[in-house]
VOTIRO-293604 format. One record per residue (C-alpha): x negated, y, z negated; residue number from 1. Coordinates in Angstrom, 3 decimals. Layout:
residues N
X, Y, Z, k
X, Y, Z, NUM
...
END
This chain:
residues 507
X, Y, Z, k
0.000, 0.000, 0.000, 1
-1.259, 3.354, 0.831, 2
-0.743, 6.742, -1.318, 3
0.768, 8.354, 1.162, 4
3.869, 5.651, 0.924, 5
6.526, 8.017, -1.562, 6
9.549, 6.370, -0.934, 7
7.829, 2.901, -2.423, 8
6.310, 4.540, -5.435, 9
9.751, 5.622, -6.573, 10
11.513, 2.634, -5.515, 11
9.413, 0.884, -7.892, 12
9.514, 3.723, -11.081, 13
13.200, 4.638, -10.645, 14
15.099, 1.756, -8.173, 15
18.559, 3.273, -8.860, 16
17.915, 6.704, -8.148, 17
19.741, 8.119, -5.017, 18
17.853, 8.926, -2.965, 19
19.442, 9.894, -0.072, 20
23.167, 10.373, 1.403, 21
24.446, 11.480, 4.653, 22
27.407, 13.496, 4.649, 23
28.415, 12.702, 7.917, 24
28.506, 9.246, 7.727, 25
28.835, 8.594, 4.082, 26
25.744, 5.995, 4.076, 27
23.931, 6.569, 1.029, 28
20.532, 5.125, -0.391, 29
19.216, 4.760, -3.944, 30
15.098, 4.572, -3.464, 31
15.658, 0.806, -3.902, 32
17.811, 0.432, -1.024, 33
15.892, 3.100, 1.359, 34
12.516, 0.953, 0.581, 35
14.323, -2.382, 1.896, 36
15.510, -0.339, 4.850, 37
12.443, 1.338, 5.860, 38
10.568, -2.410, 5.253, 39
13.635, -3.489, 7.551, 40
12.977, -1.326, 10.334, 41
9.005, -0.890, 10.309, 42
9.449, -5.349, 10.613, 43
11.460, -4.582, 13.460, 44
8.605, -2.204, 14.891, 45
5.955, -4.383, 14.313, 46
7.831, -7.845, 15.277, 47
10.098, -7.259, 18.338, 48
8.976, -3.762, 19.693, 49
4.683, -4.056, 18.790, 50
3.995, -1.113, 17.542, 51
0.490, -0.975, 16.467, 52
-1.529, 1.646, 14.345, 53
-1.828, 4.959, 16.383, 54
1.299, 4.374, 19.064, 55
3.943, 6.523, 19.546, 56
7.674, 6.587, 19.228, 57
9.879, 9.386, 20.454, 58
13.234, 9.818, 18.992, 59
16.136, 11.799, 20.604, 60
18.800, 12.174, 17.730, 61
20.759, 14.658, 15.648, 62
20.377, 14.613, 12.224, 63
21.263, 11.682, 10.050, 64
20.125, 9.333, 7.348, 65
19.031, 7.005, 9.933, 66
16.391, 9.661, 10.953, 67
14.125, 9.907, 7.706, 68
13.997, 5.963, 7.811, 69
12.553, 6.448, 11.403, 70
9.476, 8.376, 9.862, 71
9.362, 6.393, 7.231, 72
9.081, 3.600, 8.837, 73
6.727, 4.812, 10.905, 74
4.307, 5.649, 7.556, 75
4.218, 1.603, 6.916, 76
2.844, 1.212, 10.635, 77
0.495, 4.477, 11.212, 78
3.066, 4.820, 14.023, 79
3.003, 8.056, 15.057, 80
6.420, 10.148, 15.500, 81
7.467, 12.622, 17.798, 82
10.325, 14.611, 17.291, 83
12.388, 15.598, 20.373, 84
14.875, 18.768, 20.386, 85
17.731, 17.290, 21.324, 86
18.952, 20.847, 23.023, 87
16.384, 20.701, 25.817, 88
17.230, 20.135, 29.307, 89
15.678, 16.885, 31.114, 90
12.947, 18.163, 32.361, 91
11.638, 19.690, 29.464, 92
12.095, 16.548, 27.354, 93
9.951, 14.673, 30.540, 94
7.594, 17.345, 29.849, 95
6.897, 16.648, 26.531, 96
7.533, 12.327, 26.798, 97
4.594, 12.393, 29.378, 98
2.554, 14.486, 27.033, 99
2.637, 12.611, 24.383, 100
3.397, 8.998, 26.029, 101
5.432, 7.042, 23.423, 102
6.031, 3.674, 23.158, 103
9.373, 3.278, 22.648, 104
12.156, 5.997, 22.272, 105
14.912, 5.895, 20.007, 106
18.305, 7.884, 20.836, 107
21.716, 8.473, 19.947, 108
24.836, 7.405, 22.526, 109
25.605, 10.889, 23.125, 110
22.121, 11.163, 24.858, 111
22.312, 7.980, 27.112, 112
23.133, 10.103, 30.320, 113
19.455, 12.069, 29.878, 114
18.025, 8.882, 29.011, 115
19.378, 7.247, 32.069, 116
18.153, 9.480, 33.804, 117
14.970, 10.186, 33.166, 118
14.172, 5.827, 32.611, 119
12.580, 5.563, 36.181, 120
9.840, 8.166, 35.394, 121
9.166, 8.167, 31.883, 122
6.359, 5.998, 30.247, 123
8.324, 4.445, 27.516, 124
7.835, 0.310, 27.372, 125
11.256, -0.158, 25.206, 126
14.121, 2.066, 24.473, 127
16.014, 1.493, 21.051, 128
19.949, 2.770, 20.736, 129
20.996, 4.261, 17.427, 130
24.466, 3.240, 18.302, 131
26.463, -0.050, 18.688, 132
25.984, -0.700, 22.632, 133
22.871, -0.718, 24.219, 134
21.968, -0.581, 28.045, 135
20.302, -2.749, 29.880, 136
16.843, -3.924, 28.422, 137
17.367, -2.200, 25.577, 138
17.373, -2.970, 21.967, 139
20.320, -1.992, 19.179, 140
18.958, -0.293, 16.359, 141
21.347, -2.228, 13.728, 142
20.724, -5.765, 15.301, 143
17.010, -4.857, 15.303, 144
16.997, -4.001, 11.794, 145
19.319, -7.361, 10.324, 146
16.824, -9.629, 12.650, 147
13.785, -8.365, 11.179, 148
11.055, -10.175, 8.856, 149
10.758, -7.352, 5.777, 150
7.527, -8.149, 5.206, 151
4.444, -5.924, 6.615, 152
1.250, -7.630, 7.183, 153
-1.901, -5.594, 7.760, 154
-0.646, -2.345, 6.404, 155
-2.961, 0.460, 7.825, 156
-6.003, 2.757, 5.754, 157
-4.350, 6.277, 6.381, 158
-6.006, 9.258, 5.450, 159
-5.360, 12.600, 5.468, 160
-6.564, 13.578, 8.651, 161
-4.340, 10.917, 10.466, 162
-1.123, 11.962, 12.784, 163
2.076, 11.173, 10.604, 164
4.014, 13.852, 13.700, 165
3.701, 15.390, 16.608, 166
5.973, 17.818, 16.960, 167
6.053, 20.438, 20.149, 168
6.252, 24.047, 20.001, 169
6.795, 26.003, 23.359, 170
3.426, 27.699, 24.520, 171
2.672, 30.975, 25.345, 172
1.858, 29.896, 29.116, 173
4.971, 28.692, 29.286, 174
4.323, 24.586, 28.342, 175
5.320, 23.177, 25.059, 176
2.070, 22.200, 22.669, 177
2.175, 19.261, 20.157, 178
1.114, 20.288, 17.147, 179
-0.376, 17.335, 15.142, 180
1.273, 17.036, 12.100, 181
-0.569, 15.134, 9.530, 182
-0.332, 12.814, 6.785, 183
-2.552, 15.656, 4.391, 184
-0.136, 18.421, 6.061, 185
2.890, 16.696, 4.600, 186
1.758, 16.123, 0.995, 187
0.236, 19.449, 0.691, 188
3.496, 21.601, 1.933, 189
5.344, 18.988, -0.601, 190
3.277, 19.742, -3.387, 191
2.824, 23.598, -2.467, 192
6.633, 24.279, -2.239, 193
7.456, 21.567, -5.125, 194
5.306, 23.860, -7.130, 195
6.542, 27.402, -5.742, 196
10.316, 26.133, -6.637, 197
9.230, 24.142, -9.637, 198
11.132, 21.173, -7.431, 199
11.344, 17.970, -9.888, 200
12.880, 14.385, -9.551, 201
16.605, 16.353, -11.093, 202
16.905, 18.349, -8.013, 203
19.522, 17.720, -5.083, 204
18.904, 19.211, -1.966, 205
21.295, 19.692, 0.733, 206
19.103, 20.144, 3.845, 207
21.197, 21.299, 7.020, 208
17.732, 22.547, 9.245, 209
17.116, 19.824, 12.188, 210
15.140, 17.118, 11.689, 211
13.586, 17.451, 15.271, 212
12.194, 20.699, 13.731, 213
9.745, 20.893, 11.031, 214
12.229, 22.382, 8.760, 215
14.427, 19.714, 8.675, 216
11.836, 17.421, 7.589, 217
9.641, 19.571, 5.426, 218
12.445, 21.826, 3.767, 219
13.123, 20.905, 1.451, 220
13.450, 17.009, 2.395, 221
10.273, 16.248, 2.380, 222
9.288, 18.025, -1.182, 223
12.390, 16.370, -2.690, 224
11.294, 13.061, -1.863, 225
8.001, 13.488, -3.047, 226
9.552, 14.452, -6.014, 227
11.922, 11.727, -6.264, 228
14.936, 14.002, -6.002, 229
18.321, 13.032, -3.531, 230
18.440, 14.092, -0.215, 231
21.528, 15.478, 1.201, 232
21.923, 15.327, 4.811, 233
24.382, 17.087, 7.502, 234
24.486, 16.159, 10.757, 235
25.323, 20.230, 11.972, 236
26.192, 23.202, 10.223, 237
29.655, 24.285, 9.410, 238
30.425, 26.927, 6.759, 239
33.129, 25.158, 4.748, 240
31.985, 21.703, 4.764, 241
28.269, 23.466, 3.733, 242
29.841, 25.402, 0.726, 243
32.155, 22.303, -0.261, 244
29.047, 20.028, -0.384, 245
27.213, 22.097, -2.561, 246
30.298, 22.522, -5.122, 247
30.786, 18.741, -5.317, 248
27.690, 17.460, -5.677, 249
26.171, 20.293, -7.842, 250
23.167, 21.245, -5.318, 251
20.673, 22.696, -7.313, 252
17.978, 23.682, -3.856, 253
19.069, 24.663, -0.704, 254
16.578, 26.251, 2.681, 255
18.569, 28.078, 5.315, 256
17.910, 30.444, 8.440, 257
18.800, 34.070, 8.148, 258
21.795, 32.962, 10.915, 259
22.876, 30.544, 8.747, 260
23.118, 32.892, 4.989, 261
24.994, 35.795, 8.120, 262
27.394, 33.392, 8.847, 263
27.989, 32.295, 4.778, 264
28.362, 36.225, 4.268, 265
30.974, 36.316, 6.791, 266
32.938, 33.369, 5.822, 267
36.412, 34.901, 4.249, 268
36.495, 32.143, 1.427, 269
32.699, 32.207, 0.288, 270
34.028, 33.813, -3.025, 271
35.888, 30.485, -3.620, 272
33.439, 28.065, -4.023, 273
31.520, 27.760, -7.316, 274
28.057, 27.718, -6.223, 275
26.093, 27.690, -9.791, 276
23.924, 25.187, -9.594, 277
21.914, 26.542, -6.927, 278
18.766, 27.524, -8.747, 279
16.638, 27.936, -5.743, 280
17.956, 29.885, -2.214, 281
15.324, 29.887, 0.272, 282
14.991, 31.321, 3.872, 283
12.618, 30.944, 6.521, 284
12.450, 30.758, 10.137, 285
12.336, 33.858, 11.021, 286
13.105, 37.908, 9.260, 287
15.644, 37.864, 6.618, 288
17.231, 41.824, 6.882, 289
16.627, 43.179, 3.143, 290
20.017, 44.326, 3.602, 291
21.148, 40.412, 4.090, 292
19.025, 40.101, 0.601, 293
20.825, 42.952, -0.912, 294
24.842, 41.666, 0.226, 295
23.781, 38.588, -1.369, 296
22.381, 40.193, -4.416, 297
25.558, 41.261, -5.213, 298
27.286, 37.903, -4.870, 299
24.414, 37.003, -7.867, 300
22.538, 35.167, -5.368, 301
18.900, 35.575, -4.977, 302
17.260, 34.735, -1.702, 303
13.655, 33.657, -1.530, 304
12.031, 34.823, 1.958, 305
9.358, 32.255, 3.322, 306
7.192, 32.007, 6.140, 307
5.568, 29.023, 7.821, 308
4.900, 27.580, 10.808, 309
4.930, 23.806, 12.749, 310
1.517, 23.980, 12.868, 311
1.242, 24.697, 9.122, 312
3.428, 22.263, 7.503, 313
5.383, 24.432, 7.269, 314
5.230, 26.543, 4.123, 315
2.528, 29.147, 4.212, 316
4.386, 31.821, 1.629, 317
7.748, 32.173, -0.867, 318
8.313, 35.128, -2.641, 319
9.429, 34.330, -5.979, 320
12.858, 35.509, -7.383, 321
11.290, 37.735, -9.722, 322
10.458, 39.836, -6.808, 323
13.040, 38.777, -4.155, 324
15.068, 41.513, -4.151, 325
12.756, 44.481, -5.016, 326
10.116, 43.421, -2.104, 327
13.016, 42.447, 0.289, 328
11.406, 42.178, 3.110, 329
8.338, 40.648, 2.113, 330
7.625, 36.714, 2.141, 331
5.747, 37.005, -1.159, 332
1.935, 35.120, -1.957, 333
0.753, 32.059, -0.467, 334
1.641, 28.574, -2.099, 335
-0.848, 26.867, -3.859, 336
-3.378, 25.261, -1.806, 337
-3.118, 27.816, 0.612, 338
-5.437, 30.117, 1.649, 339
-4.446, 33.576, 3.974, 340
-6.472, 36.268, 4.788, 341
-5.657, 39.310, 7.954, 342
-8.395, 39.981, 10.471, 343
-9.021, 42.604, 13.572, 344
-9.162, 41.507, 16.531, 345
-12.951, 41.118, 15.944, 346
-12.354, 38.865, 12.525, 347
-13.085, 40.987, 10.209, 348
-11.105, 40.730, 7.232, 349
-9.171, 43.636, 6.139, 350
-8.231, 45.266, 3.469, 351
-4.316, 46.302, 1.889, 352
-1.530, 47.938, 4.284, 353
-3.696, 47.425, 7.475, 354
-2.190, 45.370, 10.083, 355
-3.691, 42.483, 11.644, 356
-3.459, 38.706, 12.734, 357
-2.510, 36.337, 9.919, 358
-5.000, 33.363, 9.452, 359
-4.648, 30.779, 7.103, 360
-6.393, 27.551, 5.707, 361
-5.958, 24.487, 3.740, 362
-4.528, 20.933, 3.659, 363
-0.876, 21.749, 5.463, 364
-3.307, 23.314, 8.391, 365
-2.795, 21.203, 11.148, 366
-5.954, 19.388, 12.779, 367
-4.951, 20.614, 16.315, 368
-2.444, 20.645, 19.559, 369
-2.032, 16.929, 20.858, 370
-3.776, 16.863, 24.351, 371
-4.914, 20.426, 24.265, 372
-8.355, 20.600, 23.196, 373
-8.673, 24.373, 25.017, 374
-5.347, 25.827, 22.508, 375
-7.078, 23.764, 19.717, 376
-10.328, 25.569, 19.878, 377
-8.526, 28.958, 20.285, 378
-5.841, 28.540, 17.559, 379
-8.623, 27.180, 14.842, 380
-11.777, 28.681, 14.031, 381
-14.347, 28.001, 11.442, 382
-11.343, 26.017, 9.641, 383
-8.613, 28.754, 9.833, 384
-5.870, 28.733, 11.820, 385
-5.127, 32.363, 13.701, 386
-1.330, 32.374, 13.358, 387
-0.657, 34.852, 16.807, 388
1.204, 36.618, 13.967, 389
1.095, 40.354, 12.869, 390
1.267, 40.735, 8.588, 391
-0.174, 43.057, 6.529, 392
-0.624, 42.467, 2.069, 393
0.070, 45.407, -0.093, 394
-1.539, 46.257, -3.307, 395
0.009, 43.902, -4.695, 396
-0.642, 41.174, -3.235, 397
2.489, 40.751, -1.629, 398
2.469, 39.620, 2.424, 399
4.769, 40.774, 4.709, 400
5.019, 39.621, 8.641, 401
5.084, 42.930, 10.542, 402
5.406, 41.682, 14.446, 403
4.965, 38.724, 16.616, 404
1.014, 38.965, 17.108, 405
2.475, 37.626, 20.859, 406
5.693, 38.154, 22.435, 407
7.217, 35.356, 21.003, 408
11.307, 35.977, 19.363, 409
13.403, 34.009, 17.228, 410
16.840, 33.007, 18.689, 411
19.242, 31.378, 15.720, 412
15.984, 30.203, 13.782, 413
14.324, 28.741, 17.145, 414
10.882, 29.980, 18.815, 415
11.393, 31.327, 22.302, 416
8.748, 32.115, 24.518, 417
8.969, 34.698, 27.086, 418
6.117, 32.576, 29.803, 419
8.742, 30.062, 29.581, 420
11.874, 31.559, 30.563, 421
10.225, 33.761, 33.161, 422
8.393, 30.915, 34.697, 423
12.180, 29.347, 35.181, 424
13.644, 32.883, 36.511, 425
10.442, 34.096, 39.134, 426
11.631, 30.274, 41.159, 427
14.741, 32.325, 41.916, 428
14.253, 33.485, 45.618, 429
15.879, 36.667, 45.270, 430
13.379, 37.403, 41.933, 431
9.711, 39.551, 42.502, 432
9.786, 40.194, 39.027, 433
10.407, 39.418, 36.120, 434
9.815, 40.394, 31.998, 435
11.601, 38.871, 28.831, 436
11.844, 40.934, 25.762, 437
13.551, 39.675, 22.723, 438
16.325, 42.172, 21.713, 439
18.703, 42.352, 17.893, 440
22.048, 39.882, 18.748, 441
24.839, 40.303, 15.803, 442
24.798, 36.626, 14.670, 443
21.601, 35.035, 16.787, 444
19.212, 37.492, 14.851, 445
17.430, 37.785, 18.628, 446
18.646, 36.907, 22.171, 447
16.779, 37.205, 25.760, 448
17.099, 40.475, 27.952, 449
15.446, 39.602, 30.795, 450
13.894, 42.532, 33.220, 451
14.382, 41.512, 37.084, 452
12.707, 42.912, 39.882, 453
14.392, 41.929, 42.993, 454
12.606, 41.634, 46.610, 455
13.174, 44.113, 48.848, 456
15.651, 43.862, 50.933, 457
17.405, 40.935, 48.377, 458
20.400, 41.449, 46.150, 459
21.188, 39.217, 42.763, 460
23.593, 39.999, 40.251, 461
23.504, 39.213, 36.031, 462
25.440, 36.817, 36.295, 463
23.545, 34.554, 39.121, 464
20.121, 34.970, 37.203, 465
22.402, 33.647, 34.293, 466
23.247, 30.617, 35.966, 467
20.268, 29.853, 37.428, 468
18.897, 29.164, 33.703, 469
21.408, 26.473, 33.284, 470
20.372, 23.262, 33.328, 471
16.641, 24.359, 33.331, 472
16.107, 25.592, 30.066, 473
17.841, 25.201, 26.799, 474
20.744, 27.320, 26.312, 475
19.059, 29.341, 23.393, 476
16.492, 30.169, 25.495, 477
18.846, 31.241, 28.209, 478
18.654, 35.674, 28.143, 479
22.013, 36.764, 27.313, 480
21.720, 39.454, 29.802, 481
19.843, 41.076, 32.568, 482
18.556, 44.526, 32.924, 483
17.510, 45.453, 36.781, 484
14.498, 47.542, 37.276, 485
12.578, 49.091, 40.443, 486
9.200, 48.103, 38.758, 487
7.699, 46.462, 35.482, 488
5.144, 48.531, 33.424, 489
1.587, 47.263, 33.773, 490
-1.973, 47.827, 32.118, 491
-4.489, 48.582, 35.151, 492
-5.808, 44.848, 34.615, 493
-2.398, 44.049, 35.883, 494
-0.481, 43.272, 32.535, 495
2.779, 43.610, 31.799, 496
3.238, 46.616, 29.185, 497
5.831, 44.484, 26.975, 498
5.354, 46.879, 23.881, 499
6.778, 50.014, 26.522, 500
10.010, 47.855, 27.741, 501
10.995, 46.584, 24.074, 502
10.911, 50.250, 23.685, 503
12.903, 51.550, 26.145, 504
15.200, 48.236, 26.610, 505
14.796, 46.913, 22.932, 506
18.006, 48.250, 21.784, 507
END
């Protein structure tokens, strides 16, 4: 048995602990019962399928119970896991399946149709259904599981450095980039937010981010089973099953995107649920507006801003509650184990209310981008990790993430890249040009407004350039509108002056 393997520890200290329960389907664990399923399924992975130390799996699924006995399992094998956003279009999920070139890929029915049709191109060996049918050649996930030997011979040495995830972030030159999530990442963002929320084996969490994303497995799920706390899992959000989940089973942590805590301040019958035994709100992702901070403050709820990143485990900072209102805006000091410092554009460090680039270093750094040993030597150097971020630390010691270091938004908690979407909109044959700024949406925080130059002589409208995106990209990445222009901004080198149209189109 390796140290890395939680779930086991607890399953032999407290066996009748729950562990974990999924709201959607009512299947529930105590750590007992997860250990025997996660033995079930890595037998299964070993046995039938022959996955070895160092393979991948891909899994194309919404959230569920199921999911965190996927990379569970896959910590008995040294399988490696890679997460797929099930809101990607085809060809983006090809992008990233011959990237990464899994072994088998688990999915959900409702995917089958992508799945079908990207089979004759993809470099998958088996394909595993989470679901009660199965095509042909395939494997069901239950039958897999009931057949299987629960017994794991020649457990793997992991260390820390090893790949527990790879999970892809879109690039800045317009292709996704796996960031290698490992083993050492994992454990120190449990033990650095366990200790920032004083998490402990009592605690319930009721974790609603996606499971594809690093979120969903690192907040607070993956803290709360290192703790040997209970899991709550929902398959999507919805306000009043959210707020009715926490008042029955008595919540006590809880991480949500600034959408998410919008929509809860919006929902007419907030006021009737008795939330009290939330002792820890969280929010990361992306901004929380102090005055979102402040409407809650008045409810008697206290929001804790964060800030991490896929490539850091996630959690970099938390502000504590002491602070949370009065420094609204800021996401606090680093988490133990976790060092930050803010550098020029030449490195040098500098000093209180001066901008610069966020770096950071310790254990939840990741050890690189799968595949991409040019990004791996430009994101880390000398052992820190330079974030593309913009922050800046007051007297105090209190950080606070000023820009996007690049011209990357947040759309409803996701990462959007600009390269991307305009690489999809210049194939257009009526497009010369084209920009995407990020600009404030009511509800989605951020949405695209993408600035079109049409060739002479050609006419498009909005809504063709609209449509053209479907299909191609994911719809959150798909700009809400279009703003025509006779020419972009550009530096003499031939750049596009993005800082001059957020500030003229911005708005």
């Amino acid at each position: 048995m390796n140290h890395f393997d939680w779930i086991k520890r607890h399953a032999a200290r407290t066996p009748n602990k729950l562990a974990l329960f999924d709201a959607h389907t009512g299947q529930q664990f105590t750590y007992a019962q997860l250990e025997k399923r996660i033995i079930q399924l890595a037998g299964f992975m070993r046995g039938q399928l022959g996955l070895q130390q160092g393979d991948r799996i891909s899994i194309l699924a919404q959230n569920s119970a199921e999911y965190f006995v996927v990379l569970f399992a896959c910590a008995k094998l040294g399988v490696i896991l890679n997460t797929l956003n099930w809101r990607l279009t085809a060809p983006e999920i090809q992008f990233i399946l011959d990237d990464c070139t899994p072994r088998t890929l688990f999915y959900e029915p409702q995917f089958a149709e992508v799945v079908v049709e990207l089979k004759p191109t993809l470099p998958c060996k088996n394909y595993v259904v989470m679901g009660a049918k199965a095509g042909e050649n395939e494997f069901v996930y239950a039958e897999g599981i009931a057949s299987a030997i629960n017994t794991i011979t020649s457990p793997p040495t992991l260390t820390y450095d090893d790949i527990w995830a790879i999970i892809y972030t879109s690039g800045t030159t317009g292709q996704p980039k796996g960031a290698q999530v490992t083993y050492g990442n994992f454990f120190y963002n449990a033990v650095g937010m366990g200790q920032a929320i004083q998490l402990t084996s009592d605690d319930i969490n009721l974790n609603v981010l996606p499971t594809f994303h690093i979120g969903g497995l690192g907040l607070y799920a993956g803290p709360t089973f290192h703790a040997g706390g209970t899991v709550i899992i929902m398959r999507a959000f919805d306000p009043a099953a959210y707020l009715q989940i926490v008042q029955a089973w008595r919540v006590t942590v809880a991480l949500l995107v600034p959408a998410i805590y919008l929509m809860l301040s919006q929902f007419p019958d907030f006021e009737q649920y008795d939330l009290s035994s939330v002792r820890s709100w969280a929010s990361g992702g992306s901004s929380l507006p102090p005055s979102l901070v402040h409407t809650f403050a008045e409810k008697g709820i206290i929001i804790q801003q964060g800030f991490g990143m896929t490539e850091t485990g996630p959690t970099v900072f938390l502000i504590d509650k002491e602070h949370a209102v009065a420094k609204a805006g800021s996401v606090g000091k680093p988490v133990l184990h976790t060092d930050v410092t803010i550098r020029d554009q030449q490195g040098k460090v500098l000093g209180p209310n001066e901008v610069g680039e966020l770096c950071i270093r310790g254990g939840n750094v990741t050890t690189g981008y799968w595949n991409r040993p040019g990004a791996t030597a430009k994101a880390l150097i000398d052992g820190w990790l330079h974030s593309g971020d913009a922050a800046m630390v007051d007297e105090d010691g209190f950080y606070t993430i000023v820009d996007r270091w690049k011209d990357m938004y947040i759309s409803g908690g996701e990462n959007v890249y600009p390269a991307e979407v305009e690489n999809v909109i210049y194939r257009h044959t009526a497009v010369a040009e084209v920009a995407v700024i990020g600009v404030p949406h009511p509800k989605w925080q951020e949405v695209g407004c993408a600035l079109v130059v049409a060739k002479a002589g050609q006419t498009v409208t909005e809504e063709e350039i609209i449509e053209y995106c479907q299909g191609k990209l994911a719809r959150y990445k798909i700009p809400k509108s279009v703003v025509f222009v006779d020419s972009l901004p550009r530096t003499a080198a031939g750049k596009v002056l993005k800082r001059e149209l957020r500030e003229t189109y911005g708005s």
